[in-house]
Steps between C-alpha positions, in 0.01 A plus 500: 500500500449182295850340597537406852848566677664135468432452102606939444847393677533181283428696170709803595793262485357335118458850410887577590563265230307713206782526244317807230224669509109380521233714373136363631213598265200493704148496385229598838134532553353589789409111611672361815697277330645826334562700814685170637699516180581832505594473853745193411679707180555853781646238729768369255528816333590612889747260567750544218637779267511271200119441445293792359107470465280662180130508434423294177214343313521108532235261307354425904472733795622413715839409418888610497807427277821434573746697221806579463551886445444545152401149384165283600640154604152378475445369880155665619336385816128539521416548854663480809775238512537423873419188650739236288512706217727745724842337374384488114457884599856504654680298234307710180673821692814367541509335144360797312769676681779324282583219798552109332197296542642178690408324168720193293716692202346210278120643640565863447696431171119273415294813586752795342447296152098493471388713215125591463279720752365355817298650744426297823209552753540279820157456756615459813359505896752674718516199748536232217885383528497327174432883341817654535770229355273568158493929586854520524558257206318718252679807665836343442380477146412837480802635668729291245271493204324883304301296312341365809291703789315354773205585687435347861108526568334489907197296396358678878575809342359419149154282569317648199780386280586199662128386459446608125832293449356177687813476693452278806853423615808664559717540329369512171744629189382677198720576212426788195125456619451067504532294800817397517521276821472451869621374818916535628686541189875579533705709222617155335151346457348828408764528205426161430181558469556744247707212282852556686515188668883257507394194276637165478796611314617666801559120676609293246898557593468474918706250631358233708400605883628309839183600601188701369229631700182548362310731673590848641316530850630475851562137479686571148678762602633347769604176308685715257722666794573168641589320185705816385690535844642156450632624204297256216382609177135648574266619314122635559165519289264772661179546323451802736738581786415453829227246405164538738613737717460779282129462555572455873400898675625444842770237637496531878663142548797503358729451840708803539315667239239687744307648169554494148317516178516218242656691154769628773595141604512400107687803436767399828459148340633573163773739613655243670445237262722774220769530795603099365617389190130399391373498211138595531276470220169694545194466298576178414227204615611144451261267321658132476736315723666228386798244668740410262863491592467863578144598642359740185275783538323632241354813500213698336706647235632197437834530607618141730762566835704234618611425832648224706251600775162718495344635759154553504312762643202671311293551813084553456325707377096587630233235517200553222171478641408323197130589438356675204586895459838477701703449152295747316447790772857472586628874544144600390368467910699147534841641710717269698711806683286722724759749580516584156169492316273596830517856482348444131203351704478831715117511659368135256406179675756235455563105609796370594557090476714365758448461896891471543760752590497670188158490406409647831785743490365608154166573654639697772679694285213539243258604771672838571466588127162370407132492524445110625713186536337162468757229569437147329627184664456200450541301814274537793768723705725750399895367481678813605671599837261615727669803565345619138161346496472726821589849319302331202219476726480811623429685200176672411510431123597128477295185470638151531340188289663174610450140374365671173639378131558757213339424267543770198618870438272688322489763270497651148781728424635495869397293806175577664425235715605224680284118579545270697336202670422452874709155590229411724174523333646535152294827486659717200539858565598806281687851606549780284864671541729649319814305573627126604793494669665136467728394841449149496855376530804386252517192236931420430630625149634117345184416281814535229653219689262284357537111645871482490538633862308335810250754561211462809151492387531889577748533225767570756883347412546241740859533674742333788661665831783627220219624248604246266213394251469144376697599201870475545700865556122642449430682838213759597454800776188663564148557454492254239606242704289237765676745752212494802493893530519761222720796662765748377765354751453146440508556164836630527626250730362245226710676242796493694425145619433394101830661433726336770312172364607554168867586592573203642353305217679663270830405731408102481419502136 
């Protein structure tokens, strides 16, 4: 039995919800992987009268489609998708099966009208939590669009083909054969990647806002609700919702919250930001601010917002390391998320940079997939809690370098070393790996900002006990702000702080 008894009893009610038919070609060797396939397929085939299972030919082995009876929608997952890919497995079922995908009319009217063929292959790692937003993207498309199929590929399942392809992070798109792209990619930016994007046209006739946020994270979010409750014209810019948490694996802080996953606090985020009479913007990144009698923002497509008050919160985004190699290797053995790309690394030697929480976090987590961990830091002691330098330091296949300086990633067509000098006696010192991971800590998002907003030599937005910025009705919330300590829940205090702030300016001007 590959489905243990709490996750049958979950999908027994999803599968209660199949609307037609699903017919599941399935293509099996006599591999593991395909016995654990073909013991997932009996075990939905088991569970409900509406899906049927056939032997086919598929281009890989092992791998099953998801049809409906009579008609190849196109979905095909290669490998076993358990792990996070589990729910793009339940939502292709229920999909295929004729049920709505919880998409925008204006996205599924986008998708129904693309002409042409395209066939998608995604990479992905089965614990990578970035993977399946982009899997069940391209199965949406599939589902909604015949000239389009998908493929979702278990680079552990695939290593010969995951090698010949060069592919060292997850998860990596290829369309009709050419890579296409990588990293989290939602439905909108994938179809405006493919030249379907809103242009500048599609702002020229907005009305000014009472406020706009800029920025669509925790601190955003919660700006947005508080502005909107008070019953103010407000408006938001998201470049990507949910901001940094998407990246963010586990959340174990958020009070009240015992445990929860990043993408399903964005997802919570959102949802209640579409409950108000916002209106959100997404893939939209500002690029000039200016104060005029309004405060203007312009952004990349060129289109300029106006607002009485602006709220800024475009959090951080991960600290470079700086040093030769890191800008070229990137996503060729240069990763900055281990949950994702590690099990690409399975049994290769790998660094990780970054003696804080999450760099020692990463290499706890790395350990229990690869062959060696050396962790990099630069200061003579390591900065994170004791409680996980202790399980750090009790593993067999980990060595720790402090008060060492990196000094260049190496490598031709994909990292294959790492140097670095000794602090001390400014001895230099090479290691050959196969992959860097990067956890050295976050740099704010307002280079845009340029000088017309007091920034710290940081670059973080300088603000008051009301979040007010030296820039009348200009406030900030957030990462990007001199806030001492970066968390979810501040941030979101900040927001609603910023927005309460910006309220009661608006009520004395």
């Amino acid at each position: 039995m590959i489905l243990d008894a709490d996750i049958k009893a979950q999908l027994a009610q999803y599968l209660q919800m199949l609307e037609g038919d699903v017919l599941l070609k399935v293509s099996a060797g006599s591999d593991e992987v395909s016995r654990d396939m073909l013991a997932l397929v009996d075990e939905l085939a088991t569970m409900s009268p509406r899906i049927k299972v056939e032997n086919a030919e598929l281009q890989r082995t092992p791998s099953f489609s998801v049809n409906r009876i009579g008609e190849d929608t196109g979905v095909i997952f290669a490998g076993v998708p358990l792990g996070h890919e589990f729910t793009s497995l339940v939502l292709a079922l229920l999909q295929v099966s004729g049920r709505a995908p919880k998409v925008d009319q204006k996205v599924i009217d986008q998708v129904k009208s693309i002409k042409g063929e395209y066939h998608f292959e995604s990479y992905v790692s089965l614990s990578c939590h970035n993977c399946p937003d982009v899997v069940q993207a391209l199965n949406v498309m599939s589902v909604l669009n015949p000239n389009i199929s998908h493929t979702m590929i278990d680079g552990a399942a695939f290593k010969e083909e995951v090698e010949s392809k060069n592919i060292m992070a997850v998860p990596t798109v290829f369309l009709n054969g050419e890579e296409f792209g990588g990293g989290r990619m939602s439905l909108e930016e994938i179809l405006a990647k493919m030249g379907s994007a809103p242009d500048a046209s599609e702002f020229a006739n907005k009305e000014p806002f009472d406020v706009l946020v800029v920025g669509g994270g925790p601190a955003g979010a919660s700006a947005a609700i508080y502005t909107a409750r008070k019953g103010i014209r407000t408006g938001i810019i998201a470049e990507r919702f949910g901001g940094q948490i998407m990246d963010t694996m586990s959340i174990e802080n958020f009070i009240s919250v015992k445990s929860t996953e990043g993408p399903k606090l964005a997802a919570s985020l959102e949802e209640h930001v579409k409950d108000y009479d916002i209106d959100v913007m997404n893939l939209q990144r500002a690029k000039r601010l200016e104060k005029k009698d309004l405060i203007e923002i312009e952004l990349e497509n060129g289109a300029v917002l106006k607002s009485k008050a602006v709220i800024l919160s475009t959090g951080a985004r991960w600290r470079n390391v700086g040093v030769p190699g890191e800008a070229e290797f990137k996503n060729k053995g240069v990763a900055y998320c281990p949950h994702c790309d590690g099990p690409l690394f399975a049994g290769k030697k790998v660094a990780v940079i970054g003696g804080g929480n999450s760099g020692i976090e990463a290499a706890i987590d790395l350990a229990g997939i690869v062959e060696h961990v050396t962790v990099l830091e630069f200061n003579p002691e390591l900065k994170a809690d004791s409680v996980l330098q202790d399980r750090l330091y009790s593993l067999p296949n980990v060595t720790v370098l402090m008060n060492v300086q990196t000094k260049e990633i190496t490598g031709t067509d994909k990292v294959n070393g790492i140097t670095y000098v000794e602090r001390d006696t400014e001895e230099e010192k090479h290691i050959e790996l196969a992959g860097v991971f990067v956890q050295i800590g976050l740099v704010p998002n307002t280079d845009w900002l340029g000088e017309t907003v007091e920034r710290t030599r940081m670059g973080e937005i300088v603000v008051d006990n009301r979040g007010a910025t030296n820039i009348p009705g200009l406030f900030a919330a957030g990462d990007c702000t001199n806030t001492p300590y970066k968390q979810i829940i501040i941030s979101m205090g900040s927001g609603a702080n910023a927005a309460l702030g910006a309220f009661d300016y608006l009520i004395r001007n």
